[in-house]
N, CA, C and O atoms as CSV, one atom per row, in Angstrom:
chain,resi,resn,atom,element,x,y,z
A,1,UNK,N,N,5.209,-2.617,7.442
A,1,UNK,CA,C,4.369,-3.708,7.919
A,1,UNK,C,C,4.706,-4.982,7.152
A,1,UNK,O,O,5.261,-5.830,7.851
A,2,UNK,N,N,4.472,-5.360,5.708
A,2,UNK,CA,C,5.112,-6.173,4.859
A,2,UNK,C,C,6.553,-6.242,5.258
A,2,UNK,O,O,6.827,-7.212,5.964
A,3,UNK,N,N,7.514,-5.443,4.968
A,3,UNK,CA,C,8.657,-5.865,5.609
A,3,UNK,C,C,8.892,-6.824,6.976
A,3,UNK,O,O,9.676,-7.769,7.065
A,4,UNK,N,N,7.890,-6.254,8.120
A,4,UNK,CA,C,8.103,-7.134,9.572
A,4,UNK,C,C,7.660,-8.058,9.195
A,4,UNK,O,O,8.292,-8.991,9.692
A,5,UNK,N,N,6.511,-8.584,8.249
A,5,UNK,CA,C,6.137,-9.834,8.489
A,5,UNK,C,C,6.899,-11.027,8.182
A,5,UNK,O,O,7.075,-12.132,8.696
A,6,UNK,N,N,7.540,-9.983,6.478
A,6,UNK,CA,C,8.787,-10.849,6.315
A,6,UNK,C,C,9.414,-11.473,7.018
A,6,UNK,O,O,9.261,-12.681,7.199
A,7,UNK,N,N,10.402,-10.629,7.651
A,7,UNK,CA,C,11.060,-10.539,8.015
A,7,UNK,C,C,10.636,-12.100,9.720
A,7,UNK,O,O,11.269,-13.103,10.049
A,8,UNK,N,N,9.649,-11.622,10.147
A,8,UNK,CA,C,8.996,-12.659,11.512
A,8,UNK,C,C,9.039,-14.077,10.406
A,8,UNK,O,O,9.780,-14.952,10.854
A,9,UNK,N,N,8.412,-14.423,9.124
A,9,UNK,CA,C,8.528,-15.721,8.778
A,9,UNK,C,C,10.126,-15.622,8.554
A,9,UNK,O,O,10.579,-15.953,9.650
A,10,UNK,N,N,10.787,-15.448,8.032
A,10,UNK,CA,C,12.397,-15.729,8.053
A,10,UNK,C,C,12.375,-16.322,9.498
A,10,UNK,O,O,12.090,-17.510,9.646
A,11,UNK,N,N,12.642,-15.599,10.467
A,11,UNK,CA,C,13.395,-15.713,11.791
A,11,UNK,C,C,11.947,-17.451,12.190
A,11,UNK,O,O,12.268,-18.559,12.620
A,12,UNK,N,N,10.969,-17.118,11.936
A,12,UNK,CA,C,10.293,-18.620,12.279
A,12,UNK,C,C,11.019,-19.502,11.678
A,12,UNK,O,O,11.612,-20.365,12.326
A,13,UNK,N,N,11.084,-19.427,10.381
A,13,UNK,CA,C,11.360,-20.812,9.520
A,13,UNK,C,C,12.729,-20.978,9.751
A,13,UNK,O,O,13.074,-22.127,9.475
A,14,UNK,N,N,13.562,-20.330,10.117
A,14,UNK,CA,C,14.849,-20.299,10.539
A,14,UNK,C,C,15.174,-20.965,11.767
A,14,UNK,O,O,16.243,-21.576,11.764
A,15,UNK,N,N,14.331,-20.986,13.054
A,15,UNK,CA,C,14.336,-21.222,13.978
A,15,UNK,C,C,13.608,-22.611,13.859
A,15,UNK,O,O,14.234,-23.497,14.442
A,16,UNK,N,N,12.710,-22.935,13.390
A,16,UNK,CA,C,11.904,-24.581,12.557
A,16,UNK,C,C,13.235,-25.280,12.080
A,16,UNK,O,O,13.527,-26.329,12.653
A,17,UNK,N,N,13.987,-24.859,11.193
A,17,UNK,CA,C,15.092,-25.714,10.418
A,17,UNK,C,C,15.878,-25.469,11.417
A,17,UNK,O,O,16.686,-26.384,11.255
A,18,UNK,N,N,16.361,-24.705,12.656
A,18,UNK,CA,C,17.405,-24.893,13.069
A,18,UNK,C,C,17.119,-26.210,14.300
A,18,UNK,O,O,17.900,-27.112,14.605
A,19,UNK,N,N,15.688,-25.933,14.863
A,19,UNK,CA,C,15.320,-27.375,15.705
A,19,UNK,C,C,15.592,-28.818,14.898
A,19,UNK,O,O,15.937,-29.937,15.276
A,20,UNK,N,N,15.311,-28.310,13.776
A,20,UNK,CA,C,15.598,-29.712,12.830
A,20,UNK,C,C,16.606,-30.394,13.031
A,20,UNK,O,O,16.675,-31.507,13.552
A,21,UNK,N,N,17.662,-29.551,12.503
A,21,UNK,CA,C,19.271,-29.886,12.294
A,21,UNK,C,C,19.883,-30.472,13.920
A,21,UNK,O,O,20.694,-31.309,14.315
A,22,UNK,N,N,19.065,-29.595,14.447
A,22,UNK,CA,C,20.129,-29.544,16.272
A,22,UNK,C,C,19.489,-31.195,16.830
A,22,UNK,O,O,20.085,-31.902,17.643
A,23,UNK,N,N,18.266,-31.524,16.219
A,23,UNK,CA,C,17.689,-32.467,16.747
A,23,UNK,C,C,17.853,-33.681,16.004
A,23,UNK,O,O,17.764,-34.774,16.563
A,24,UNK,N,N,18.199,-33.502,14.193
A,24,UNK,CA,C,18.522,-34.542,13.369
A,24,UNK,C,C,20.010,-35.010,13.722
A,24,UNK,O,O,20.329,-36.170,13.461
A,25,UNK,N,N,20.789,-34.265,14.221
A,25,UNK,CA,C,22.691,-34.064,14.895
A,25,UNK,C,C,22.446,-34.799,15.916
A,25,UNK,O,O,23.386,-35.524,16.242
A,26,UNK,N,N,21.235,-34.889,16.722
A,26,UNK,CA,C,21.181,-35.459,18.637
A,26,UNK,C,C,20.633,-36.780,18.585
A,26,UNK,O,O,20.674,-37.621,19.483
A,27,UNK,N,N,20.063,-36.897,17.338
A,27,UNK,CA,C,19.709,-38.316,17.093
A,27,UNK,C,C,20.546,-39.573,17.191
A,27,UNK,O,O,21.305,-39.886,16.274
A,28,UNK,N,N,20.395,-40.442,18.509
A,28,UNK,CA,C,21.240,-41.282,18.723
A,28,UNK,C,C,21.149,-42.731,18.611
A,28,UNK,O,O,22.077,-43.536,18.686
A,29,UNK,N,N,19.480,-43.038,18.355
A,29,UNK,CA,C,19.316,-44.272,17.998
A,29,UNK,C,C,17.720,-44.274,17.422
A,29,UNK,O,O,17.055,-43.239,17.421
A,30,UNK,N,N,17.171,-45.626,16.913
A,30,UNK,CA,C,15.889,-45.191,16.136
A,30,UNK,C,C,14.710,-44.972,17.225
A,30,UNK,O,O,13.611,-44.645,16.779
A,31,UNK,N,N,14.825,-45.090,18.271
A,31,UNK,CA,C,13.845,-44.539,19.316
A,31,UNK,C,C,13.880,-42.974,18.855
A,31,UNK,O,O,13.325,-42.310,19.730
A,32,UNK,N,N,14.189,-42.428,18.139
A,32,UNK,CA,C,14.009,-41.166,18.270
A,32,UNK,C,C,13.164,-40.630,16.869
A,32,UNK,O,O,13.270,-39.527,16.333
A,33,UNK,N,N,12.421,-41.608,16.517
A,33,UNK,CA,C,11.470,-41.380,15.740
A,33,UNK,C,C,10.296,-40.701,16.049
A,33,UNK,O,O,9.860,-39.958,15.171
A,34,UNK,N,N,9.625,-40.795,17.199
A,34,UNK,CA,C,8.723,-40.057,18.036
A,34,UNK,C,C,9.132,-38.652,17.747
A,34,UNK,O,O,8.419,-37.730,17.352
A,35,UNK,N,N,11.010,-38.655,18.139
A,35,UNK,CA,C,10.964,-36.990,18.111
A,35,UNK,C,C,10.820,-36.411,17.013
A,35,UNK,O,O,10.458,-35.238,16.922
A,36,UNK,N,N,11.158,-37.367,15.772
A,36,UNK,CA,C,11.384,-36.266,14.572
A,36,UNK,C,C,10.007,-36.426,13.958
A,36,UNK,O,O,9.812,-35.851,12.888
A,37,UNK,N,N,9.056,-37.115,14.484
A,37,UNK,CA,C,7.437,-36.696,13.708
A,37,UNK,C,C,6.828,-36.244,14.540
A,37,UNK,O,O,5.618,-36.085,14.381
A,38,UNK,N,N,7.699,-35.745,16.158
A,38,UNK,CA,C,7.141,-34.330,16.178
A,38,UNK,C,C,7.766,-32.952,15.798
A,38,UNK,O,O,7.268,-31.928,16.266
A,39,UNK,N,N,8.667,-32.904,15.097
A,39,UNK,CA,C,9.872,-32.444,14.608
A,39,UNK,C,C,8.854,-32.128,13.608
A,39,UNK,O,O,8.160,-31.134,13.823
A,40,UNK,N,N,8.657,-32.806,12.561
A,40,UNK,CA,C,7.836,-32.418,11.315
A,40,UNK,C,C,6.773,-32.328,11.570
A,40,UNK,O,O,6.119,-32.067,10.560
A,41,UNK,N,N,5.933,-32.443,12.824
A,41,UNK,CA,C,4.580,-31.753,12.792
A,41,UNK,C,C,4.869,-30.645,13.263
A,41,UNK,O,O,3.875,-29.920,13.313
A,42,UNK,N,N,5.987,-30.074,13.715
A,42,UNK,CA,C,5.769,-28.669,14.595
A,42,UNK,C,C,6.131,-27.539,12.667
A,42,UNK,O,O,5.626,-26.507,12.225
A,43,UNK,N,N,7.139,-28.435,12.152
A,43,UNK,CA,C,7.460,-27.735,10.940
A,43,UNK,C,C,6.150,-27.427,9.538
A,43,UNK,O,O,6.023,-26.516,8.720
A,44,UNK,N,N,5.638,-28.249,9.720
A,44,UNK,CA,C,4.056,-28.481,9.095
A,44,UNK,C,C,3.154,-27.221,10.113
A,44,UNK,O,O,2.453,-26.510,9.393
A,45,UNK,N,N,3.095,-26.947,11.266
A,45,UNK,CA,C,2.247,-26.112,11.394
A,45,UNK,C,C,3.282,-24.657,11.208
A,45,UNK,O,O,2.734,-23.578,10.984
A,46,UNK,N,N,4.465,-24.731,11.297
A,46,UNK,CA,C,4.898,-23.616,11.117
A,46,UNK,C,C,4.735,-23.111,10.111
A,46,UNK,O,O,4.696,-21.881,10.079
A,47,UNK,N,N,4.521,-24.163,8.467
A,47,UNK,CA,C,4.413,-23.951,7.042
A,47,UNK,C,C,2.617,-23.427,6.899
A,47,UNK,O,O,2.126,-22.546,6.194
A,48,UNK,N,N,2.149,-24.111,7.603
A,48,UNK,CA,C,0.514,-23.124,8.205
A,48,UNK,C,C,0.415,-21.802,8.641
A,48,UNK,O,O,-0.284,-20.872,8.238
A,49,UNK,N,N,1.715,-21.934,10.053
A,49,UNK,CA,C,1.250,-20.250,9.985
A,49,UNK,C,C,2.241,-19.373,8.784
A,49,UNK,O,O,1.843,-18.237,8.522
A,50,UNK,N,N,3.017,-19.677,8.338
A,50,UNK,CA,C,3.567,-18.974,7.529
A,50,UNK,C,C,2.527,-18.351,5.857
A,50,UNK,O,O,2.788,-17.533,4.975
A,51,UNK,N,N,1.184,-19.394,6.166
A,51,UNK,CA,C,0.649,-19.247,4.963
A,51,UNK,C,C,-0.267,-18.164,5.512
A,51,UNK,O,O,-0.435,-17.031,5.062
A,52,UNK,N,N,-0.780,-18.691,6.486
A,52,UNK,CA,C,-1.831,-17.755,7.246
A,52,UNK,C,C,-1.225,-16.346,7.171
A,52,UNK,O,O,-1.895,-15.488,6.595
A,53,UNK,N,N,0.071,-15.982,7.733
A,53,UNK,CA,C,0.687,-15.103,7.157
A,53,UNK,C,C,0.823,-14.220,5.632
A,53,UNK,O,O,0.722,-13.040,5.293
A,54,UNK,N,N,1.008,-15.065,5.194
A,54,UNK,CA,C,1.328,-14.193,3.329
A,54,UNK,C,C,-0.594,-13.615,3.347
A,54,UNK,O,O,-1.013,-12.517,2.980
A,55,UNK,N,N,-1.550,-14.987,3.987
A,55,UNK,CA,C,-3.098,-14.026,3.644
A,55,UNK,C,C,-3.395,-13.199,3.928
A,55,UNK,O,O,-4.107,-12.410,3.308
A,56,UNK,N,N,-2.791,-13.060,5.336
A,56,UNK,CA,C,-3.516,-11.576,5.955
A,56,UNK,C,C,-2.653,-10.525,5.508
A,56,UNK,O,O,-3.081,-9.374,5.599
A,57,UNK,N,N,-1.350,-10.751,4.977
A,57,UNK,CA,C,-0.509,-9.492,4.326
A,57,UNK,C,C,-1.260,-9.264,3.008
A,57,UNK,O,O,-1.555,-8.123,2.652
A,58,UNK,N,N,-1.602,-10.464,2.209
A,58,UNK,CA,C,-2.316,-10.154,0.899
A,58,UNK,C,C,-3.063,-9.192,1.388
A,58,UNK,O,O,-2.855,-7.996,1.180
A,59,UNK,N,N,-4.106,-9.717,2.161
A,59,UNK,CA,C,-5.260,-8.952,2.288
A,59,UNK,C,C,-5.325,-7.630,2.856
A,59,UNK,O,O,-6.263,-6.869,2.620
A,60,UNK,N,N,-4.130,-7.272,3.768
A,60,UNK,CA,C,-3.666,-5.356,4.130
A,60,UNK,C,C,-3.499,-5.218,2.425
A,60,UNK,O,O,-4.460,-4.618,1.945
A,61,UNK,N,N,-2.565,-5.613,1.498
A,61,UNK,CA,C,-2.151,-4.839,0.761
A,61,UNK,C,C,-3.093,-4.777,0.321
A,61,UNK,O,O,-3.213,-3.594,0.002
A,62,UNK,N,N,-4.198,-5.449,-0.030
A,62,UNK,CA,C,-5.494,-5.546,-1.042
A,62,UNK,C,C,-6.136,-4.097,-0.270
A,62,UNK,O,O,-6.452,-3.211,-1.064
A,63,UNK,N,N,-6.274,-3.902,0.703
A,63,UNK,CA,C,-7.198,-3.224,1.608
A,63,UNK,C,C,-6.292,-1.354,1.155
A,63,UNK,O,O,-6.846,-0.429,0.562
A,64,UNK,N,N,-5.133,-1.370,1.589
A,64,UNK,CA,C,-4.280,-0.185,1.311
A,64,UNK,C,C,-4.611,0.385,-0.287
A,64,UNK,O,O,-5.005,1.532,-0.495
A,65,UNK,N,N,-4.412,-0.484,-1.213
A,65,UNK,CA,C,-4.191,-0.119,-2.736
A,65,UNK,C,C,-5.722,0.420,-2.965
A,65,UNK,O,O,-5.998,1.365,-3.704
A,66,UNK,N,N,-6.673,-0.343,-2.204
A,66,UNK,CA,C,-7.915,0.321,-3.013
A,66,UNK,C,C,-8.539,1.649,-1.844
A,66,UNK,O,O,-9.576,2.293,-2.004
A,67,UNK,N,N,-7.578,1.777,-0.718
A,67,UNK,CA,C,-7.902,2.799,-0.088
A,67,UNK,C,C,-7.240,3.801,-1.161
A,67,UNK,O,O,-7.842,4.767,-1.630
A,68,UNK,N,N,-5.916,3.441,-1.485
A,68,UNK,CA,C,-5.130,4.458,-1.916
A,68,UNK,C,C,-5.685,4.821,-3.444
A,68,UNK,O,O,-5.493,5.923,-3.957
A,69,UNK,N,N,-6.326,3.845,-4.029
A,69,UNK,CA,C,-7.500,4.377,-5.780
A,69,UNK,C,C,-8.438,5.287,-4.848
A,69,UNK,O,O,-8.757,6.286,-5.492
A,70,UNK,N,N,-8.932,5.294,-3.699
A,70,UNK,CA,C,-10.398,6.099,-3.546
A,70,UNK,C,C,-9.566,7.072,-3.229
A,70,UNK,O,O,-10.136,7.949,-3.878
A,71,UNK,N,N,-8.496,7.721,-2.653
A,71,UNK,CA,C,-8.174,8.430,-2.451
A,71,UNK,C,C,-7.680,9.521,-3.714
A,71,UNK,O,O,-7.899,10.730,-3.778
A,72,UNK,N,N,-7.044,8.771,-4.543
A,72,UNK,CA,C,-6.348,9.463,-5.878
A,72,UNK,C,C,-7.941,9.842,-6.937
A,72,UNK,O,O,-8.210,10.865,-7.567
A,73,UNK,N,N,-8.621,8.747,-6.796
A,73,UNK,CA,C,-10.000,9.237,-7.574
A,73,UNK,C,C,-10.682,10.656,-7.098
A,73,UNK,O,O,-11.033,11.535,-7.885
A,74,UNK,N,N,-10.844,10.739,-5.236
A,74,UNK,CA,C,-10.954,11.772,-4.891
A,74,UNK,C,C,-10.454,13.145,-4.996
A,74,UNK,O,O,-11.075,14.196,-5.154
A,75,UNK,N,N,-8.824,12.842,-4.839
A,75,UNK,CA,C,-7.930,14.076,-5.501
A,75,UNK,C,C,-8.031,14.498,-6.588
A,75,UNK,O,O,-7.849,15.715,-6.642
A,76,UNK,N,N,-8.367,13.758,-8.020
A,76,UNK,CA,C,-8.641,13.957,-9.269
A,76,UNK,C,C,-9.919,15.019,-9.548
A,76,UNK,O,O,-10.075,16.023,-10.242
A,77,UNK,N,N,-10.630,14.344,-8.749
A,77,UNK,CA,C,-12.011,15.271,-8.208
A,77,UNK,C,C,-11.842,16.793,-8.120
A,77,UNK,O,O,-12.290,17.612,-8.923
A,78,UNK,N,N,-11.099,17.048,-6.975
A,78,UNK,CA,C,-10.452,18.324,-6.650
A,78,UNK,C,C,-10.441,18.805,-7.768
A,78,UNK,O,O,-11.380,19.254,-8.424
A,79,UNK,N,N,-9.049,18.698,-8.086
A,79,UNK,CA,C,-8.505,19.329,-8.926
A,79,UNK,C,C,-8.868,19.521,-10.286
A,79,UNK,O,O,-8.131,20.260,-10.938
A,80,UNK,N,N,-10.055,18.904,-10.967
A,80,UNK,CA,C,-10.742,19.036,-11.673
A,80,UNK,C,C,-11.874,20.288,-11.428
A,80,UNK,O,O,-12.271,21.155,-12.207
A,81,UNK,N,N,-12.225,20.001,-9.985
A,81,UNK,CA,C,-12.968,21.028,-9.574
A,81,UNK,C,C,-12.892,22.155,-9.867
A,81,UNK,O,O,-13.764,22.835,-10.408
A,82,UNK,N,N,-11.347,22.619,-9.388
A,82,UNK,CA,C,-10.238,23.806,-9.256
A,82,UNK,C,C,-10.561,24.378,-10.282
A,82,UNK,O,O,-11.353,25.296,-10.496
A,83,UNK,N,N,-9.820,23.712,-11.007
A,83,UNK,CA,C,-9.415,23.685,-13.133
A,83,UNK,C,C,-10.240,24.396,-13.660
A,83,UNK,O,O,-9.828,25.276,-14.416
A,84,UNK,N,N,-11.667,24.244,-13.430
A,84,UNK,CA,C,-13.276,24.627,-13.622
A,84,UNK,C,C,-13.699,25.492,-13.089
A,84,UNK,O,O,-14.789,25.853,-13.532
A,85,UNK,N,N,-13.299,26.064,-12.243
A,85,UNK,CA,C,-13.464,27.186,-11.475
A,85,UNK,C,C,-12.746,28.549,-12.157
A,85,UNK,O,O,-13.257,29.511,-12.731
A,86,UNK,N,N,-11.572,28.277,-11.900
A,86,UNK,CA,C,-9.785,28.536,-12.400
A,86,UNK,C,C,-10.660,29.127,-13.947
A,86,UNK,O,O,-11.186,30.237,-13.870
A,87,UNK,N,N,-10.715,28.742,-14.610
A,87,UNK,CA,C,-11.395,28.736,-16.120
A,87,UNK,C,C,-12.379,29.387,-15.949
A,87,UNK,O,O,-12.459,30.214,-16.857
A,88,UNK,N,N,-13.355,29.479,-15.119
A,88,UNK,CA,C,-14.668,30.453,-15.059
A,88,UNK,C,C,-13.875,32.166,-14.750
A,88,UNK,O,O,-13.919,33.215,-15.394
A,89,UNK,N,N,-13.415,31.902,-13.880
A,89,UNK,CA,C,-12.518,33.055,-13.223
A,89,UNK,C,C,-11.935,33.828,-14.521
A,89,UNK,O,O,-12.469,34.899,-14.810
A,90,UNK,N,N,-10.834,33.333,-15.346
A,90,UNK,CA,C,-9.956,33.634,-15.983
A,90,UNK,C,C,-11.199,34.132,-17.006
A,90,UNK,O,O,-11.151,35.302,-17.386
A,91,UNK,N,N,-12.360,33.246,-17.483
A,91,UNK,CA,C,-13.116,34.107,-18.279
A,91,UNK,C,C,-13.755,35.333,-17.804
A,91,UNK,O,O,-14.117,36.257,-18.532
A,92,UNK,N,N,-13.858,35.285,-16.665
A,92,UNK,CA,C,-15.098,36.794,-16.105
A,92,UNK,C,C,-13.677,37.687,-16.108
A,92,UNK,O,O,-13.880,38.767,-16.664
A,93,UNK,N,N,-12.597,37.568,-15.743
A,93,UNK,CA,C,-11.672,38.721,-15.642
A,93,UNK,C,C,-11.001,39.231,-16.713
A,93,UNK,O,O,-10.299,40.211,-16.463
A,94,UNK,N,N,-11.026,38.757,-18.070
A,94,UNK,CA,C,-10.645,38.533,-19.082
A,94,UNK,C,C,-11.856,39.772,-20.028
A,94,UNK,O,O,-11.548,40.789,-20.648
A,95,UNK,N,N,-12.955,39.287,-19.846
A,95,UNK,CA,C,-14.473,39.923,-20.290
A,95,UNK,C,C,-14.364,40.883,-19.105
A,95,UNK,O,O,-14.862,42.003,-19.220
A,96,UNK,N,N,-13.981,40.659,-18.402
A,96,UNK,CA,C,-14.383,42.727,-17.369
A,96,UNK,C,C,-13.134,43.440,-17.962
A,96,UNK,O,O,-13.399,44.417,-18.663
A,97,UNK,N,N,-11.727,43.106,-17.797
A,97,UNK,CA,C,-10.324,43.630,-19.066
A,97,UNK,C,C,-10.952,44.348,-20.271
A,97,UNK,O,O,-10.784,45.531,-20.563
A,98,UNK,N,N,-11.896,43.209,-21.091
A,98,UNK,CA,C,-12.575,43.959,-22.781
A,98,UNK,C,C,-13.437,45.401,-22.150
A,98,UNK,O,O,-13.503,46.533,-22.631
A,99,UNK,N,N,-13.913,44.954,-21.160
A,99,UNK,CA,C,-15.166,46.291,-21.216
A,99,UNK,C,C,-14.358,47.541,-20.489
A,99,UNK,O,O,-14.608,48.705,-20.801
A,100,UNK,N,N,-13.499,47.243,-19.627
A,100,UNK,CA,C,-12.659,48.096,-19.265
A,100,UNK,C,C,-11.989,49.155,-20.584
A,100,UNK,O,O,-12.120,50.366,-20.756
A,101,UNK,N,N,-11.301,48.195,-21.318
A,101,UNK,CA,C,-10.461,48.190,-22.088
A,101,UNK,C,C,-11.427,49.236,-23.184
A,101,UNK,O,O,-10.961,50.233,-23.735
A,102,UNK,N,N,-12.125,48.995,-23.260
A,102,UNK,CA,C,-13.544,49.707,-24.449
A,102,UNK,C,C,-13.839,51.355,-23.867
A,102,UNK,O,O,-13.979,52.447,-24.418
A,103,UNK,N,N,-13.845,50.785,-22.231
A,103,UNK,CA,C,-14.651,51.696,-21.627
A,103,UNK,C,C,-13.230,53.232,-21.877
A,103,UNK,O,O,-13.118,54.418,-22.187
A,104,UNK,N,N,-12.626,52.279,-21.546
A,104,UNK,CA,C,-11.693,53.713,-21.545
A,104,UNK,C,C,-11.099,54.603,-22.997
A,104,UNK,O,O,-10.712,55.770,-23.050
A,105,UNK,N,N,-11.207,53.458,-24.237
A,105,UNK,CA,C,-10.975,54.301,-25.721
A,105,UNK,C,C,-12.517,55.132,-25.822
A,105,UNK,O,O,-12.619,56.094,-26.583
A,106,UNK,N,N,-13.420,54.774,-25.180
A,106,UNK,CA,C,-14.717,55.835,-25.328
A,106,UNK,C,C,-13.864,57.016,-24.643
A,106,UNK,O,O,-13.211,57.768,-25.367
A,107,UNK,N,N,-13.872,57.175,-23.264
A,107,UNK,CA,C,-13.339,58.250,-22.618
A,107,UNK,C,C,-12.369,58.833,-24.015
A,107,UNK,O,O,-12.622,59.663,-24.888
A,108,UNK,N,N,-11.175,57.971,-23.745
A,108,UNK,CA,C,-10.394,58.837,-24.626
A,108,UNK,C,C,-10.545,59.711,-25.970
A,108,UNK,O,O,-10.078,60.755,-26.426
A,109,UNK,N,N,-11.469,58.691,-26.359
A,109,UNK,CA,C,-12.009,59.953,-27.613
A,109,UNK,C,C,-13.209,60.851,-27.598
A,109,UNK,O,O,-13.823,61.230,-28.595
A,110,UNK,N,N,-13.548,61.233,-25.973
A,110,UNK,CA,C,-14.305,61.747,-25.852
A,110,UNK,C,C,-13.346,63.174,-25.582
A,110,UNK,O,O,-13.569,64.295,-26.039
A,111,UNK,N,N,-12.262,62.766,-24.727
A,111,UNK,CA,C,-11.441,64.192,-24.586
A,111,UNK,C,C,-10.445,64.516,-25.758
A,111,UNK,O,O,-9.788,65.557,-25.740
């Protein structure tokens, strides 16, 4: 998405300076002052939308990065969860192993 937008102001501002040049080259006498201040007003709003541009890209990326913190905060969550669980587990099977483990040197020195 950032990349296309790039990429759309290049090919604008490219196409702005190339009306420039093709029209500053065709310029044949000073009557053609009309054209080139509309020449630089069309380049002035192009430098508008190009700004309008970079905001609303700011503002996806602003929007993505803090989707992408709630998301990693959430995952952290998880897996913390897990971890805690994981650890309860490993203790109850660990403590049923001892009593096992007990249960059966009774047997054995019973026979």
């Amino acid at each position: 998405m950032a990349n296309y937008l790039f990429f759309l102001f290049f090919v604008v501002l490219a196409i702005g300076l190339g009306i420039v040049i093709f029209l500053l080259i065709k310029r044949k006498d000073g009557g053609d002052g009309e054209k080139l201040a509309a020449m630089m007003e069309r380049l002035t709003q192009l430098g508008e939308q190009n700004r309008d541009l970079r905001q609303a890209m700011d503002g996806k990326l602003a929007e993505t990065h803090r989707s992408n913190q709630e998301q990693i905060g959430q995952t952290t969550k998880i897996i913390q969860n897990i971890t805690g669980q994981s650890a309860r587990l490993i203790a109850d099977v660990t403590e049923k192993l001892i009593k096992l483990d007990e249960t059966s040197s009774r047997i054995c020195k019973i026979f």
